[in-house]
N, C-alpha and C positions, 0 to 999 in steps of 0.2 A: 504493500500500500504506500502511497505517496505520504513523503513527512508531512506536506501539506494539508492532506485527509486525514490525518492520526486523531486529531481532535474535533467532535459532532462542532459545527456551529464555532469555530472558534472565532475570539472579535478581534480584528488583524487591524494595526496602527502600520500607515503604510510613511507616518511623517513624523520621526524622530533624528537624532541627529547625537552624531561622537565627537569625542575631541581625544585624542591619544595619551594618556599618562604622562608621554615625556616626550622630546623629537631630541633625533641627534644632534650632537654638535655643529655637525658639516653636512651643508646637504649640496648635491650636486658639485662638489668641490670647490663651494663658499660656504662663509660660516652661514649656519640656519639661520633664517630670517625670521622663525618661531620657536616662542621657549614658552615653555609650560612652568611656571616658579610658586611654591607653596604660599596660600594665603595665610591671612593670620588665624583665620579661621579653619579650625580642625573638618576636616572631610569636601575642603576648597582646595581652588590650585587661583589662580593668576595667567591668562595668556597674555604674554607679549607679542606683537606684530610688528619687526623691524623696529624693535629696540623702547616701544609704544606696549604700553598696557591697555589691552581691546576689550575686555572683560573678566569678572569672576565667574569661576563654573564651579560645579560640583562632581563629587566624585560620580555621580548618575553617568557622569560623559565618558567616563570610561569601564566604571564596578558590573560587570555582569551581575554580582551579588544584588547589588542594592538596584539595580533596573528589576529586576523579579521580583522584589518588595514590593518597588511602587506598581509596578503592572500588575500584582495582585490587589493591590485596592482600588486597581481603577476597574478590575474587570476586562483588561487585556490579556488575550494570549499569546497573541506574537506580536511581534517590533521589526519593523522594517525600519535596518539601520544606514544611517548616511552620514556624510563629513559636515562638520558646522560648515555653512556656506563659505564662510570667510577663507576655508583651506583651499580651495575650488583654485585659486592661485592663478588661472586665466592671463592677470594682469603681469604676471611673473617673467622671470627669462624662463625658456624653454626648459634647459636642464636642470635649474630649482624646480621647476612645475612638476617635472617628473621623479624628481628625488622624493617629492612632497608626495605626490600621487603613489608612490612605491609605499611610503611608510603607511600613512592614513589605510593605504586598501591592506597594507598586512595587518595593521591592527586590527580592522575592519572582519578579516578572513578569520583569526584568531577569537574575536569575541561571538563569532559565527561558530563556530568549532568548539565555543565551552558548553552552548547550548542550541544544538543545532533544530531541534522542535520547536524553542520560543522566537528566534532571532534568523532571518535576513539580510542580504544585505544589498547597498547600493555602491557601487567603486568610482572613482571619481578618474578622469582622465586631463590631459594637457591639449584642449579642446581650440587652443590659440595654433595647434599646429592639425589641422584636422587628416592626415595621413598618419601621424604618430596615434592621434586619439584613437583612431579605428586600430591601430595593430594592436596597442590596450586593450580595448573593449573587446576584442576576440580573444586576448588571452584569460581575461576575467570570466568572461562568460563560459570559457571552455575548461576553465577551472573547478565549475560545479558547484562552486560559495557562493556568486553575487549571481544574482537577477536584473541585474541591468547599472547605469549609472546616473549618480546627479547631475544636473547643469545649471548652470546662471542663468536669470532672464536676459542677460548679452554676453558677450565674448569680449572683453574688455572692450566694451561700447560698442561692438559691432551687433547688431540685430540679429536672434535668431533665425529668422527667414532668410540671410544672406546667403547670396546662392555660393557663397565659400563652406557652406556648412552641410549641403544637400547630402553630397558624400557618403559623410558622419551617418545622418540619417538614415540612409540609403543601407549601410552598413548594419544599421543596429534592427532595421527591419529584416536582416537577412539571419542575423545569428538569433535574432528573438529575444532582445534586449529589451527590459522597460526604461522610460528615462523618466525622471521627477524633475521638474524646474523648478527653480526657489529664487526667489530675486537675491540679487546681492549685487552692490555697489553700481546704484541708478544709474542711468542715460542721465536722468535728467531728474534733477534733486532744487524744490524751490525750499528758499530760507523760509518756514515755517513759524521759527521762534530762536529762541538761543539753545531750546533743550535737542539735543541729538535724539533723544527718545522719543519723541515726540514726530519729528521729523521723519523718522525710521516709519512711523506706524502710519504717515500717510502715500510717504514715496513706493511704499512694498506695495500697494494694491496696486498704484497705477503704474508700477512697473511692471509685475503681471500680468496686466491688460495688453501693456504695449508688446509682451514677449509674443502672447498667443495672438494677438493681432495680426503680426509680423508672420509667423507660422500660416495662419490663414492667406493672408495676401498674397506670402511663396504658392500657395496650392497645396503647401505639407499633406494635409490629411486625403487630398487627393492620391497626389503622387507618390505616396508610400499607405497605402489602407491599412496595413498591415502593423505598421507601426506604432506601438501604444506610449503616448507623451500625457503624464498628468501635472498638474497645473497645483501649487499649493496654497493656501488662504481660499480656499473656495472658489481659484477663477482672479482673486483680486477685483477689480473693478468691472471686468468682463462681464458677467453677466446683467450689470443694470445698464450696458452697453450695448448690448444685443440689439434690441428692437432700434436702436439710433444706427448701428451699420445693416441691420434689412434694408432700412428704409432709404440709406444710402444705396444700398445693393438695387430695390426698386426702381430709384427713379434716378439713376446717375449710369447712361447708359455707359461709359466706363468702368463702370463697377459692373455692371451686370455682363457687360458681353465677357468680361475676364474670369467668373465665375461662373458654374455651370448649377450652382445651390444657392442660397442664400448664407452668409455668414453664421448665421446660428446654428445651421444643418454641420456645419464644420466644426462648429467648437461641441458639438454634440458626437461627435468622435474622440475627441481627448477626453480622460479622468480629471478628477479634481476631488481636494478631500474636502472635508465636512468642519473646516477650521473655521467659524466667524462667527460663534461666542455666544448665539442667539439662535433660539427656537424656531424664530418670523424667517432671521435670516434663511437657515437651513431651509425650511417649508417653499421660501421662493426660490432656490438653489435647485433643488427640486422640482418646481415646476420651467424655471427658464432653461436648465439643464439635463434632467430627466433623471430616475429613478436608477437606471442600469451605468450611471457614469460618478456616482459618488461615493467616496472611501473616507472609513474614519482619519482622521490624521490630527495632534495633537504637539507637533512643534516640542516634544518634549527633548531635553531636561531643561529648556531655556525658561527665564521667567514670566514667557508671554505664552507659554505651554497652556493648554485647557486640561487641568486634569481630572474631570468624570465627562468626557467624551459621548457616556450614553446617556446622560440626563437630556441631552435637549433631541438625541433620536428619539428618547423613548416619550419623551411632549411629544412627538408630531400622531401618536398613538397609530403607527401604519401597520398594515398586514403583515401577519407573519412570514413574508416572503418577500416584503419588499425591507423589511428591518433586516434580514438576514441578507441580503444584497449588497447593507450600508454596512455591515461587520463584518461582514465577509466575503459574500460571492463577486462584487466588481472588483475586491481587492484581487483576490485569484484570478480574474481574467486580465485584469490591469499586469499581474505578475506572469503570467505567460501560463497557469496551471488550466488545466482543461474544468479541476471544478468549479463550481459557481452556483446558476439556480438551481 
């Protein structure tokens, strides 16, 4: 039986995220540009970025122990795991990106391997070089650990859609890769306030918007059917966008002669989890997006994580078979497993 089917009904988090214990001294034959240094607080660390403290983490980001605690109170059973965005390294020289990209996916393999029933995983590549990124992603995938890998809503500003990236695409539709998009480090970032947190929580939706956007306008979901790309935060701004690029698609014969569907019929090919914190939100997530396209996902160990994930499924009071969809079966089809409904 598949590790996957081992468990009736289990609820799969397909949007969590690692950070490694420690990085080497030397990576790519410069000094690492990331250190992991202990906080003052017992079961914290400290990440540095080029010499820059980026945040406090917890030991959650790397403890296989203490991730089974918390996913035992939330009522998850498996974790689909991936690199804090910020490691994605895109903006990097090449052979740092890949020294980076070597350590993150061993760690990544390894906490995959202490618990191979609860944990998943996602491996990151050096996507700024997109012929290297594909010889990666087939050795990952052919490794039998990872199910596919993360990406950025851009390529160090370069737009998913760009046709330098088809390739890649093209690639990960062939070996049966899933890929997860997560914004990191905007296009386009307006001063909000002086708080960076702040800032962070309005620039990540509408970068999300613009990643799948971009995805649409190439044709992606045409041109590779086969290809499954899910979207995190629920879509970002995408779907209260929707009905604004129909109607663009309707009556801007540019738009329409370039597309052979309407914009929405497209982003109703891609996944997306069930992150936006809200009952209402979810409910409309669901009807602009459909039933068969939504996975739990909860941004965990970070402190913008949702942790009871099934309080606001289980507000929407849906059928037995469409709840079991949102914990499970789209995860499985999103992950390439044949079960599902």
């Amino acid at each position: 039986m598949d590790m996957l089917q081992s468990l009736a009904w289990p609820v799969t988090d397909i949007h969590t995220h690692v950070v490694p214990a420690n990085f080497p001294k030397s990576m790519g034959g410069l000094p690492s540009p990331i250190e992991i240094g202990p906080s003052c607080d017992c079961g914290r660390a400290d990440v540095y970025l080029d010499g820059r403290q980026f945040r406090t983490i917890t030991n959650e980001c790397w403890d296989i122990d203490r991730r089974l605690e918390v996913m035992g109170r939330m009522g998850v059973d498996r974790q689909l795991l991936s690199p804090m965005p910020e490691l994605l390294s895109f903006w990097r020289p090449e052979e740092e990106a890949v020294a980076i990209a070597d350590h993150v996916n061993a760690c990544l393999a390894a906490m995959v391997q202490r618990a191979p029933e609860r944990f998943l995983a996602l491996g990151m590549v050096p996507l700024q070089n997109p012929d290297r990124a594909i010889s990666m992603l087939e050795t990952l995938m052919a490794s039998g650990v990872f199910r596919g890998v993360e990406i950025g809503t851009n390529i160090a500003g370069a737009a998913l859609g760009d046709a330098r990236f088809h390739s890649f695409f093209e690639a990960a539709e062939r070996v049966g890769a899933a890929i997860f998009v997560h914004p990191v480090r905007p296009i386009i970032v307006y001063p909000t306030s002086e708080m960076p947190a702040l800032t962070g929580l309005i620039t990540a939706p509408c970068e999300t918007a613009l990643a799948a956007t971009s995805l649409i306008a190439a044709d992606i979901p045409a041109k590779f059917p086969r290809l499954r790309l899910a979207f995190s935060h629920g879509g970002g701004a995408l779907p209260l966008l929707l009905p604004r690029l129909d109607h663009g698609w309707k009556n801007t014969s540019a738009l329409h002669n370039a597309f052979a569907e309407p914009p929405s019929a497209q982003a109703r090919r891609f996944y997306y989890d069930t992150l936006v914190y809200d009952s209402d939100s979810l409910r409309f997530l669901l009807h602009a997006l459909g039933k068969d396209q939504l996975c739990i996902g909860t941004d965990l160990p970070f402190a913008i994580a949702e942790r009871d994930p099934l309080f606001h499924i289980d507000a929407l009071g849906l059928p037995p078979e469409d709840r079991h969809r949102l914990l499970h079966g789209n995860a499985s089809r999103f992950l390439g497993y044949e079960a599902g409904d």
